[in-house]
Structure formats: structure tokens, C-alpha cells
N, C-alpha and C positions, 0 to 999 in steps of 0.2 A: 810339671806345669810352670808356665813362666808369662811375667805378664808384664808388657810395655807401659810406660804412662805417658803420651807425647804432652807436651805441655810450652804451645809457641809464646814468645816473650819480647813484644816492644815498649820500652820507657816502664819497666815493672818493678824500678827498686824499691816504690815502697810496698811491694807486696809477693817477693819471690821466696824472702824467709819465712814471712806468715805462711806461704803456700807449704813452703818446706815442713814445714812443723808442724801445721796441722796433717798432711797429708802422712807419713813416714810413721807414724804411731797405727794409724788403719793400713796401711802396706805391710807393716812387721807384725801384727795381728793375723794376716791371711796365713800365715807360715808356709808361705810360699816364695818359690824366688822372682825378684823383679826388678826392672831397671826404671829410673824416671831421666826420660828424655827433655831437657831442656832446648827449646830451640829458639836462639837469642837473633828477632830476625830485625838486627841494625839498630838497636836499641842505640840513645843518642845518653844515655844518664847514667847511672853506675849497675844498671841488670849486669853487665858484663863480669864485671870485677866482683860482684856478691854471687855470681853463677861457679865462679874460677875457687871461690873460697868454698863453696857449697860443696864441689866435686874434689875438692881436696881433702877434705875432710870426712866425702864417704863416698865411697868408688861405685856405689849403685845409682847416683850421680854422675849422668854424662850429660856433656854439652855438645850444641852441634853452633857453633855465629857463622852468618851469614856476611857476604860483603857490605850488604846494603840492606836498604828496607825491601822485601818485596811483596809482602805480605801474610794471612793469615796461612790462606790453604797453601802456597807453597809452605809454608814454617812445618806444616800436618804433614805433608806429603814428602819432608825430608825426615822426618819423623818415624815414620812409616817404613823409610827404605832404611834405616839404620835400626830400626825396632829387631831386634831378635827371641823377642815372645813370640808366643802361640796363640797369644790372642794381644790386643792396643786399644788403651783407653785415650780416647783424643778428650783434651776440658784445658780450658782456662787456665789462667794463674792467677785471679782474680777473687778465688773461693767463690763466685757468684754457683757453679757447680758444686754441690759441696762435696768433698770425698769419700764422705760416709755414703755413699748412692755406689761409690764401686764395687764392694764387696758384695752387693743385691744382684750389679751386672754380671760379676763375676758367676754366683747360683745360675743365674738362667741362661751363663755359656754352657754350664756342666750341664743341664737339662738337654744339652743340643740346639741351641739359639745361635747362630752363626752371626747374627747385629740385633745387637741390644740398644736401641734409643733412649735417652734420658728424654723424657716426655714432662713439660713445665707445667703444674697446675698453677702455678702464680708467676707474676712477671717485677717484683717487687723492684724497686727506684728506678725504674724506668717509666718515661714520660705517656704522658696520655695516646699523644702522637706518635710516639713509635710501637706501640700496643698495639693502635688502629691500624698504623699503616702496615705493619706485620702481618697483621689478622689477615686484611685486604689482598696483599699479596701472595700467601701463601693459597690462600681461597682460590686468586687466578690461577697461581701455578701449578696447584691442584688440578685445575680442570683442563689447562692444557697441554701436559709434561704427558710423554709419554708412560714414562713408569708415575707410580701415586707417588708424594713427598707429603711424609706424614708431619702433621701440622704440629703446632708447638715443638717442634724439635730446633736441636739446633747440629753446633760439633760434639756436645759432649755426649758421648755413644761408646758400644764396644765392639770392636770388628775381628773375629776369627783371621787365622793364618792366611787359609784361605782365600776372605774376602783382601785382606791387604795385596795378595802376590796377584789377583788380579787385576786390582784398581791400580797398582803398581807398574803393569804389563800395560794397561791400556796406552797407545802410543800419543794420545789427543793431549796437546797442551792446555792451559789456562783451566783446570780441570775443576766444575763444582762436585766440591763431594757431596754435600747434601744430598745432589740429586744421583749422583753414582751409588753411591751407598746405601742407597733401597733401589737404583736401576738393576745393580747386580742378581737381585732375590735372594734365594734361600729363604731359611728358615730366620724370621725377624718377629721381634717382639716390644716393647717397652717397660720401663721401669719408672714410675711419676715421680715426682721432687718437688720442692717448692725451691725457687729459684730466687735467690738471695741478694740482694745489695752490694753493692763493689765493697770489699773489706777496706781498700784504702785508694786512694787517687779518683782519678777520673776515666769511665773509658776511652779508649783511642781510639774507637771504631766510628770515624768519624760518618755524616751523610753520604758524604761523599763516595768514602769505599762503602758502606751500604749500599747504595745507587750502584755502584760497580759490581757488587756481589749478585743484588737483584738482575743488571741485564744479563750478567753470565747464568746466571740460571733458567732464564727465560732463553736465551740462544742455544744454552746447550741441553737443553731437556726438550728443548718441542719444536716445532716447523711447522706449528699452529699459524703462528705472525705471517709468514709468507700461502698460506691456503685463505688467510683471511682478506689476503690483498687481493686473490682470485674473486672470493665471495661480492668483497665491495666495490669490485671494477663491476663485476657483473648486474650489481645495483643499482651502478652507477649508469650501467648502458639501459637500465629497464627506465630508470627513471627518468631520463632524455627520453626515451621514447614514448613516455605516459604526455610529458608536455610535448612536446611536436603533436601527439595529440588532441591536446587539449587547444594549441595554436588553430589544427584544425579547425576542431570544433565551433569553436567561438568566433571563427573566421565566418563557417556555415550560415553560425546565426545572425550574423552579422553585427557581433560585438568584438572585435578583433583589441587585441592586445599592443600596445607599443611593443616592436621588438624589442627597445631600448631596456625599457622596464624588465625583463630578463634574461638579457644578452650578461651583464655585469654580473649578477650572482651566478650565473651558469657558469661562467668560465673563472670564479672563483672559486667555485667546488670545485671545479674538475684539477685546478691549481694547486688546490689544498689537499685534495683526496692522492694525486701524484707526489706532493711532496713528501706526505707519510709514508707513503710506501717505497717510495723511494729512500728514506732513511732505513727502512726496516730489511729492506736488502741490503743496504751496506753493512747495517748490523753483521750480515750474515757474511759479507764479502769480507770488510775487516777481520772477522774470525776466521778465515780463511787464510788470508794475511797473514796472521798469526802464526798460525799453523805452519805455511809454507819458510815463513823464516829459522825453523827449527834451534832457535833459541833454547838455553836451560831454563828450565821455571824457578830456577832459583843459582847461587853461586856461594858453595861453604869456602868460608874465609878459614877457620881451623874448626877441629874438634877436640873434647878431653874424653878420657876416659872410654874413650870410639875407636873399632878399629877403621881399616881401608874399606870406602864402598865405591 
């Protein structure tokens, strides 16, 4: 048995040795064989040069730098293709996962659990607001993703061979794995943890790529957003028709309405209700875009300790 550890790395100098050292004492504990994947994606500070010294000094240390920044999930997904375990633990370099949680993943791959989820029962230095607005979203995505995406999870999880050569095969760029990685199925489970405080610095994961992570999950899990623009056009036409009624009516009685007085909100809705869904398609056209431009999801600058993939 042989076990991967992917572990993506931007701006992480002050905390790729912490990871090192606590991590390598519970790896050489399992007595088992394993490699830890560093994947240094465009770090701008010294991760690079403290990665090159790490892997020189122990060959179960590989590194994979990327040309540029590209992100988390590509950093995972090159990880993955370079991984040669039988099963990959995707986590941090942050220790907010802590390492001691692998070896529990590791029992209940032997049991036959093909993804193991690290499941958070605390969300410790993290702000009021990203708690709630987590909570929120994942509740949405819950209800509209076609496969379930189980809540408090995150990337720190464990994926069989298996699951890798397929999420690996899938040809779809920009790829969420949160939601590939319980779209897949099999046999999946969780393991709780308390989720820890950044050991050092600050995290990088700024609003912004949050906000980017979220719409990719929402575009690429469901086609909820486009039946719901059926829904609200259709609403939209019942409820024009309830007034033109009620214009009737009150014509009958001979209390008649200025057209004035509902001609402007009327064709403000109808403005407003078009504009959203009109952005909500291009969601989906953009992603399309994407797709059709058959781009790499990412670009390795070198590797150590790696061979050719």
C-alpha cells in the first residue's frame, strides 16, 4: 500500500516546514510507503526555495511549480495526476487540517470507503461572516446540485485509486471537485475533526476566489439556475395576466386605474427579471467558452523528485 499526500502551496514560507515536521512523524508511524506531493502553485516568497531544500533532503519529497498562479484545484488536480498511491489525501499546508485525522482516513479506506471526507465540527479563526455565509451556501448547493455535497466538508478528504483515474479522465475543464468527488459515488464516509487556526500567516483564499469557487460549483453541479428562469418567466407571464385583469375589473366598476401608475413598474420587472437571467445564461455560455478553448488547467514549470507525466 502506498499513499499520496497532495498538499497545494501559494505564499506558504512561513508554514511548509511547520507542515513538514509535523506531518512526517505520523506518515513514518503508518509504516507504510508514501510520497508527499508538494504543489508550489506560483508562489511569489521563498515556498519555492524551502520546497527544493525539503526534497533534497528527503526523496519522499516531490515537488511539482507551476508557471504562474492558477489556483487551488488545479494545484489538487496536478497532484493527482502525478500521485502514484493507491489511494491521495488532498489538505492544506496550513495545519488548519491537522495530520493526525490521516491515519483514521487511512482505517476506513481498509474497511472499503473509496472517499473519506474530513467533516469539520468547528470552524475555529475564522470570521462570523464566512461561517454564515458557508453554512448558506452549502445549504443552497445542497438543494440544487445534482449529486448531494456534503456539508462542512472541504478538500481535506481521501480518494481511492479509483476515484482519482476517473476524476482524472473526466475531459470537463475548470473542474469543482467538491462536487465531483461525491458526484462520482461509491462507497463514502466521514471522519469529524476540529478544524484549527492557521499555524502561521494569513490565508490567501481571498473573497474573491471564494466567490469564484462558489459560482463554479453552482454552474457545474446543477442546471437548477436555468429551469428556474423557465419557472420565473412563467410567473412572470401569470402575473401580467392577474393585472390586465384586475385593469379589467376595475374598469367594469368604474374605478379605472391611471395606466401611468403601472406601466413604469411593470416594465421594470420585466427589465429586471431579463437581466438576471440573462446573466445566468451567460454563466453557463462563458463555461462553455471555456471549455471550447481547450486550454491546460494548469502549466508545470519543473518538477523534483517526479518523473515524466
Amino acid at each position: 500500500m502506498k499513499l499520496s499526500v497532495i498538499v497545494p502551496c501559494y505564499n506558504e514560507e512561513k508554514t511548509v516546514n511547520k507542515f513538514y515536521a509535523a506531518a512526517k512523524p505520523v506518515f513514518d508511524k503508518l509504516k507504510e510507503d508514501y510520497e508527499i506531493i508538494f504543489v508550489n502553485d506560483g508562489s511569489k516568497d521563498k515556498t519555492s526555495l524551502l520546497l527544493k531544500e525539503l526534497a533534497a533532503a528527503d526523496e519522499k519529497v516531490k515537488v511539482i511549480e507551476f508557471s504562474r498562479n492558477f489556483g487551488q484545484t488545479p494545484a489538487i488536480l496536478c497532484g493527482l495526476k502525478y500521485a502514484t498511491g493507491d489511494c491521495a489525501v488532498e489538505m492544506d499546508c496550513d495545519l488548519q487540517d491537522p495530520v493526525e485525522v490521516v491515519p483514521l482516513m487511512i482505517e476506513k479506506w481498509k474497511e472499503g470507503y473509496e472517499v473519506v471526507h474530513g467533516r469539520r465540527t468547528s470552524r475555529k479563526g475564522e470570521s462570523i461572516f464566512k461561517r454564515a455565509t458557508a453554512s448558506l451556501y452549502y445549504k443552497c448547493l445542497s438543494k440544487i446540485s445534482d449529486a448531494e455535497i456534503p456539508r462542512n466538508t472541504g478538500e481535506f478528504k481521501l480518494i481511492d485509486r479509483k476515484v482519482i483515474d476517473i476524476i482524472l479522465s473526466l475531459p470537463e475543464h475548470d473542474k469543482y471537485l467538491r462536487g465531483l468527488e461525491s458526484w462520482v459515488g461509491f462507497k463514502q464516509t466521514f471522519v469529524d475533526f476540529e478544524r484549527k487556526k492557521r499555524v502561521d500567516g494569513e490565508t490567501h483564499y481571498s473573497l474573491k476566489k471564494m466567490l469564484k469557487l462558489a459560482k463554479a460549483g453552482i454552474v457545474s453541479n446543477s442546471t437548477y439556475p436555468l429551469k428556474l428562469s423557465l419557472r420565473v418567466g412563467a410567473l412572470t407571464i401569470f402575473s401580467s395576466l392577474c393585472a390586465f385583469i384586475v385593469f379589467i375589473v376595475l374598469a367594469c366598476i368604474g374605478k379605472p386605474l391611471p395606466l401611468v401608475a403601472w406601466l413604469f413598474p411593470t416594465i421594470a420587472f420585466f427589465f429586471g427579471t431579463s437581466f438576471v437571467f440573462n446573466y445566468i445564461t451567460n454563466l453557463y455560455v462563458a463555461r462553455i467558452n471555456e471549455e471550447t478553448k481547450c486550454r491546460p488547467d494548469y502549466i508545470v514549470a519543473n518538477t523534483i523528485n517526479l518523473g515524466e507525466k
